[in-house]
Each structure stands twice: as structure tokens, then as C-alpha cells.
C-alpha positions as CSV (number, residue, x, y, z in Angstrom):
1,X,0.0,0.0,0.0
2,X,1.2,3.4,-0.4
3,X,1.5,6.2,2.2
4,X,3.2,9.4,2.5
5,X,5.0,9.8,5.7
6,X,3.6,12.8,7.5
7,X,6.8,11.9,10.7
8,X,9.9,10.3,10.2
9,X,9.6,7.3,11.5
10,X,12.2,3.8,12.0
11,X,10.2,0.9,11.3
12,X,9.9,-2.6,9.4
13,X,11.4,-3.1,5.8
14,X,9.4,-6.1,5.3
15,X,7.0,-8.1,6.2
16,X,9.0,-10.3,8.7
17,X,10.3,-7.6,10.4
18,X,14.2,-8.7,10.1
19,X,15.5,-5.2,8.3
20,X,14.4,-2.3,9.3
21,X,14.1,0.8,7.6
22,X,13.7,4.6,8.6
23,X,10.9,6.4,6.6
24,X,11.2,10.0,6.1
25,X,8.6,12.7,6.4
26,X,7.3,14.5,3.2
27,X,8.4,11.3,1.1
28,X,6.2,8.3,-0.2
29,X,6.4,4.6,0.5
30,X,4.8,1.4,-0.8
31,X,4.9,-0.6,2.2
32,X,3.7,-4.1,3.1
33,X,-0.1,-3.7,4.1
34,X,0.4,-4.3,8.2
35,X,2.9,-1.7,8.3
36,X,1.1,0.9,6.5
37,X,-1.8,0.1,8.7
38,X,0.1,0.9,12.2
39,X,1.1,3.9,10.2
40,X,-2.0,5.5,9.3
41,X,-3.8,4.5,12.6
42,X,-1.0,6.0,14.5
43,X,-1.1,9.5,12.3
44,X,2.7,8.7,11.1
45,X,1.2,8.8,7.8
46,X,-1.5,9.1,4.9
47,X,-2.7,7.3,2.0
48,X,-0.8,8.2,-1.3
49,X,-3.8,10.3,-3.2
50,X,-3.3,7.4,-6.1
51,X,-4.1,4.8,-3.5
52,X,-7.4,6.5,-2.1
53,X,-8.7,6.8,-5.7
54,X,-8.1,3.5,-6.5
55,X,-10.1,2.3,-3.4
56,X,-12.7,4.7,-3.9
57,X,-13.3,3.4,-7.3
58,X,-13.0,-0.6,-6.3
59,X,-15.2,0.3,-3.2
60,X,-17.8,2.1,-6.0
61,X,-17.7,-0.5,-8.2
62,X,-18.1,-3.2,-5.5
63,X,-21.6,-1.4,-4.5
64,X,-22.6,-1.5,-8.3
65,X,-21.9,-4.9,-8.9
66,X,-23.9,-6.0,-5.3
67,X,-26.7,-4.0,-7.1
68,X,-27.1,-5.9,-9.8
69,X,-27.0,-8.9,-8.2
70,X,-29.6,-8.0,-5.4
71,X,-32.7,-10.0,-6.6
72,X,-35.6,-8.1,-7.7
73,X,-38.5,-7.7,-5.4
74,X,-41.0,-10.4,-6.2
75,X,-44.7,-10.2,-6.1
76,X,-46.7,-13.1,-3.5
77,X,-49.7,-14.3,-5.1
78,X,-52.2,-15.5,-2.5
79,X,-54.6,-18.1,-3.3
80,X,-58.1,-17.8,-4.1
81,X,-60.5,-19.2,-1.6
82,X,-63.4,-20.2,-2.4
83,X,-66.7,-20.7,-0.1
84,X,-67.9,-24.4,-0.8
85,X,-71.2,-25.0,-0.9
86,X,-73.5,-26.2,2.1
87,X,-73.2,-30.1,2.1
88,X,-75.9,-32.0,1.5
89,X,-77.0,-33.3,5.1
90,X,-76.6,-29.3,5.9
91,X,-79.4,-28.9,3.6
92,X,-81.6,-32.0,5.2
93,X,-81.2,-30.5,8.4
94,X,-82.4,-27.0,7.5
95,X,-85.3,-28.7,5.6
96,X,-85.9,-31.2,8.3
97,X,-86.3,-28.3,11.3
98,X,-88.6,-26.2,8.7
99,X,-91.5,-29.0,8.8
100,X,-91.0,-29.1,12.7
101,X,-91.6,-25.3,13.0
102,X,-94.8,-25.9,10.8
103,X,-95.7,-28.9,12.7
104,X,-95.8,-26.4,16.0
């Protein structure tokens, strides 16, 4: 990744950490990701302008392509119910307490 040093600073030359390097302010480094990371959170540094326009642009084009690939919103269609009709011994019933009524 690439930072510009904002403090001279003595720190790792690579990943391992077996050389180490002294990073001057004002000047720009590509340095291994873990060591730019301690830089930038510790204020030591900032991203090279290249490298924040590059991730801007894979960070925008991440969020276009998660877009497209959201599925559409898709409609539920409920099923119709339909009322049955009375069953038959429903209707013997009705008929049967009608006479009864008349019989009274």
C-alpha cells in the first residue's frame, strides 16, 4: 500500500520484520499492508492520493456490482378461496327443522 509519511519514522522493511528501515517525512512509501496500517492509525502517515482513488473506485464498483446482483422484489400471489357450498346433510337438516316449526 502506499503512504506518504507525514513523521519520520524507523520501522519494518518487510513483512518479517528482520530489516528495518527509517521512513522519512514529506516522502512516499509502498509498504507491506500491516505496516502501513500501524502507520495510518498511528497518524505517522496518509494514503498516497493514487491509493485513495483507487479504493474509492474498487469500493464504487463493488456497490454497483452487489446492485445488480440483489434480486428483484417479487410479487406473493395468495390463493383464491373459495366458499364451498352447504353439504348435503346441511341442507336435510335445514329442511328437516322447517316441517318441525310448521308442525308447532
Amino acid at each position: 500500500m502506499k503512504v506518504k509519511m507525514t513523521q519520520t519514522i524507523k520501522g519494518a522493511a518487510d513483512p518479517s520484520g528482520t530489516r528495518a528501515k527509517i521512513y522519512e517525512a514529506g516522502k512516499e512509501y509502498d509498504v507491506h499492508e500491516e505496516l502501513a496500517q500501524v502507520f495510518l492509525r498511528e497518524g505517522w502517515a496518509k494514503k498516497n492520493k493514487e491509493q485513495k482513488a483507487a479504493e474509492e473506485t474498487k469500493d464504487l464498483k463493488a456497490s454497483e456490482e452487489n446492485k445488480e446482483e440483489a434480486p428483484a422484489e417479487t410479487k406473493v400471489e395468495e390463493p383464491e378461496v373459495k366458499e364451498e357450498p352447504p353439504k348435503p346433510e346441511e341442507k336435510k337438516e335445514a329442511t328437516s327443522n322447517k316441517k318441525d316449526e310448521k308442525k308447532k
